[in-house]
N, C-alpha and C positions, 0 to 999 in steps of 0.2 A: 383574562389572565391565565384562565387553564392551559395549560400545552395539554395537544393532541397525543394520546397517546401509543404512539408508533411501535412500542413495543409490543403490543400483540400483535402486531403482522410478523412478528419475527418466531411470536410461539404458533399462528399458525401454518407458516413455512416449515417448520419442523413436525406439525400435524397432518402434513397434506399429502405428506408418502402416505400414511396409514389411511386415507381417506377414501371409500371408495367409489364418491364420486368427483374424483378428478375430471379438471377444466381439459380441454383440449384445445391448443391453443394454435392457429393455424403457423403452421410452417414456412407459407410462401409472405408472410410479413417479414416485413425489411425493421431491423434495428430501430429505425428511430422512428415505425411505424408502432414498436413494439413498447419501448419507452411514452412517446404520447398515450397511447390506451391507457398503460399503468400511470399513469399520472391522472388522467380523468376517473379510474377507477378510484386512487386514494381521496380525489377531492369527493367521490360520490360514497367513501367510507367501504368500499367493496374491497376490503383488504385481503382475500383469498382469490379473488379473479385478478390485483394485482402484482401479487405474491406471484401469482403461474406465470403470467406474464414476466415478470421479470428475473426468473430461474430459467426463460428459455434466452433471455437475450445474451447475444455475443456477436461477436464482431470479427471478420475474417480481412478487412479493409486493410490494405489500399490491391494485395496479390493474390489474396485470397489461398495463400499457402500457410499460414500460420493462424491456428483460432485463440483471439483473446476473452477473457472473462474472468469472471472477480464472484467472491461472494459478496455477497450486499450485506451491509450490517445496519439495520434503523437506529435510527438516534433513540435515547434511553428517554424515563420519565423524566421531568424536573418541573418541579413543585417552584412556585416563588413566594410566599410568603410575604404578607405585610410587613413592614417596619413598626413593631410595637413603638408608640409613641414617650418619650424622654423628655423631661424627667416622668415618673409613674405620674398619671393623670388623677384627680380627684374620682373615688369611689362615686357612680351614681345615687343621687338622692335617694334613692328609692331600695335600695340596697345599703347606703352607709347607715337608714335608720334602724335598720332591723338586726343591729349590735347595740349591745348593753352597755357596749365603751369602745370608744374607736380602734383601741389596738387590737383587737378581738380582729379586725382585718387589715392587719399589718403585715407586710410579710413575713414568713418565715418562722413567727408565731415567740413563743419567749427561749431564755435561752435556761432557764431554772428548771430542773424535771421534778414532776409533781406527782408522784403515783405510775401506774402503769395502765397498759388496757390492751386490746387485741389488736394485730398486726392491719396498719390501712394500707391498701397501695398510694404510694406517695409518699412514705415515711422514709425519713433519711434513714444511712446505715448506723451512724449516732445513735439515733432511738429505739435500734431493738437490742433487744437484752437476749445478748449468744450468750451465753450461760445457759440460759433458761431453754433457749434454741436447742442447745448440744444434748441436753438432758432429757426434753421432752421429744423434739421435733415439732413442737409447736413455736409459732411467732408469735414474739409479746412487745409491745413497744412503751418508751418510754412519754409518759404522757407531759409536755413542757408548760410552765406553769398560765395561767393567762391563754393559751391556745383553745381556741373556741371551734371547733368548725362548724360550721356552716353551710347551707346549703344555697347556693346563689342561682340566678335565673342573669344571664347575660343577655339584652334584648338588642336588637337594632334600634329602634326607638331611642335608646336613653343615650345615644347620641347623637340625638339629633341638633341643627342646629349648622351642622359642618356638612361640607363636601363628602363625595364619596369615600375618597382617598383617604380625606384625614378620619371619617369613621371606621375605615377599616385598618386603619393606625392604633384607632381609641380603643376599639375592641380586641385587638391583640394585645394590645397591653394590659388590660384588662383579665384576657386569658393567661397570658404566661404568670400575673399577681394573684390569679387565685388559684393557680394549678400550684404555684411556689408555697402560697400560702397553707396547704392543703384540705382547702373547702373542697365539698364536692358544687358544682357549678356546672349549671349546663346553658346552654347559646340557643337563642332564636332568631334564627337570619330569616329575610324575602322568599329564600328559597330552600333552605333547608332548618331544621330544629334536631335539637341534641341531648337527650336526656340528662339529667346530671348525676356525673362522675367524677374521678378524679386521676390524674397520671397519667405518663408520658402517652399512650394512643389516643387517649381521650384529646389532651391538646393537642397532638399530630391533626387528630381528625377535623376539632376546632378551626385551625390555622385553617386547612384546605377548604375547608368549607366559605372561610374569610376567602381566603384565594380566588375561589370558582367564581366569586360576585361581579 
C-alpha cells in the first residue's frame, strides 16, 4: 500500500548541481537509449544516476533543427490510509477492562467541566482557559467531568480473528477513537511499534504505519 516515494529524486535533482561528484552521462546515447537506463535505474532505486540521466535527455526528431525538452516534475507523496471501520467497533477486551466504567472511553470524554489542570496536546480550543493564557502565558485546560485518560496499548493481535484488510479497518478505528478520545495510546504492528502518545502526528504516524502493512 505504500507508494514509492518519487519525490526525493526531485530534491536530489536540485542537489546534483552542488555535487561534486557528478555522473557523466555518455553523449553518443540516443533518447530512448537514454530513457530505458533511467527507467532501470528508478526500478534499482538509483535515483541520482537517473535523475542525470534524464536532465541530459532531449529530442531534436524528426529535422534535427529544433531541440525539444521539458522539465520533469515526479509525482508527489500520497499516503492511503485505511477506512476506519463504521459504526466505531467494540473496544478490545483487554483494554475495555482496564476502566472503572465504560464511559471513561467514550469519545470525546463529558461535556460538564470539572476543575482544571495543565494544557495536554489533544485538548480542544473549548478547554483552555485564555484568560488564564493572556495573563500568564501559560496553558491551563479545562478538566470535563467523567474524562479519564488513559493510557492504551493498541496491538495487532486484538484483532484478530478477521482478514487483513478488515484489521487494518479495526485498528484505525481504533486510533482515530482514542486520539479523539484524548488517551495517550500507542500501536504495536508486525512491523513497526509506537510509543504511546497523543495528537494529530502521533495518529498521522499511527495511520501510516497501518498503511505500510
Amino acid at each position: 500500500m505504500q507508494v514509492k516515494h518519487l519525490l526525493l529524486i526531485a530534491i536530489l535533482a536540485m542537489t546534483a548541481a552542488c555535487s561534486s561528484t557528478k555522473e557523466v552521462v555518455d553523449e553518443n546515447l540516443s533518447e530512448v537509449e537514454l530513457y530505458q537506463l533511467a527507467q532501470k535505474d528508478l526500478d534499482n532505486n538509483s535515483y541520482t544516476s537517473a535523475t542525470a540521466k534524464l536532465k541530459a535527455l532531449e529530442s531534436r526528431y524528426p529535422f534535427g533543427l529544433f531541440r525539444a525538452w521539458t522539465i520533469w516534475r515526479p509525482a508527489g507523496n500520497l499516503w492511503v490510509y485505511p477506512k476506519p471501520e463504521s459504526p466505531m467497533p467494540a473496544w478490545p477486551v483487554s483494554i475495555a477492562t482496564q476502566a472503572d466504567h465504560p464511559q471513561q472511553l467514550a469519545v470525546g470524554g463529558g461535556t460538564e467541566f470539572d476543575g482544571v489542570r495543565a494544557y495536554r496536546r489533544g485538548d480542544t480550543l473549548r478547554q483552555v482557559v485564555w484568560k488564564k493564557a493572556a495573563r500568564t502565558g501559560e496553558l491551563i485546560s479545562r478538566e470535563t467531568a467523567g474524562a479519564v485518560q488513559r493510557e492504551l496499548v493498541l496491538q495487532w493481535q486484538q484483532a484478530q480473528g478477521l482478514d487483513t484488510e478488515a484489521r487494518l479497518s479495526r485498528l484505525a478505528a481504533w486510533v482515530v477513537a482514542a486520539d479523539a478520545a484524548g488517551h495517550r495510546w500507542g500501536l504495536a504492528l508486525p512491523n513497526a511499534e509506537l510509543a504511546p502518545d497523543n495528537g494529530a502526528p502521533h495518529r498521522h504516524a499511527a495511520l501510516r504505519a497501518l498503511a505500510s502493512l
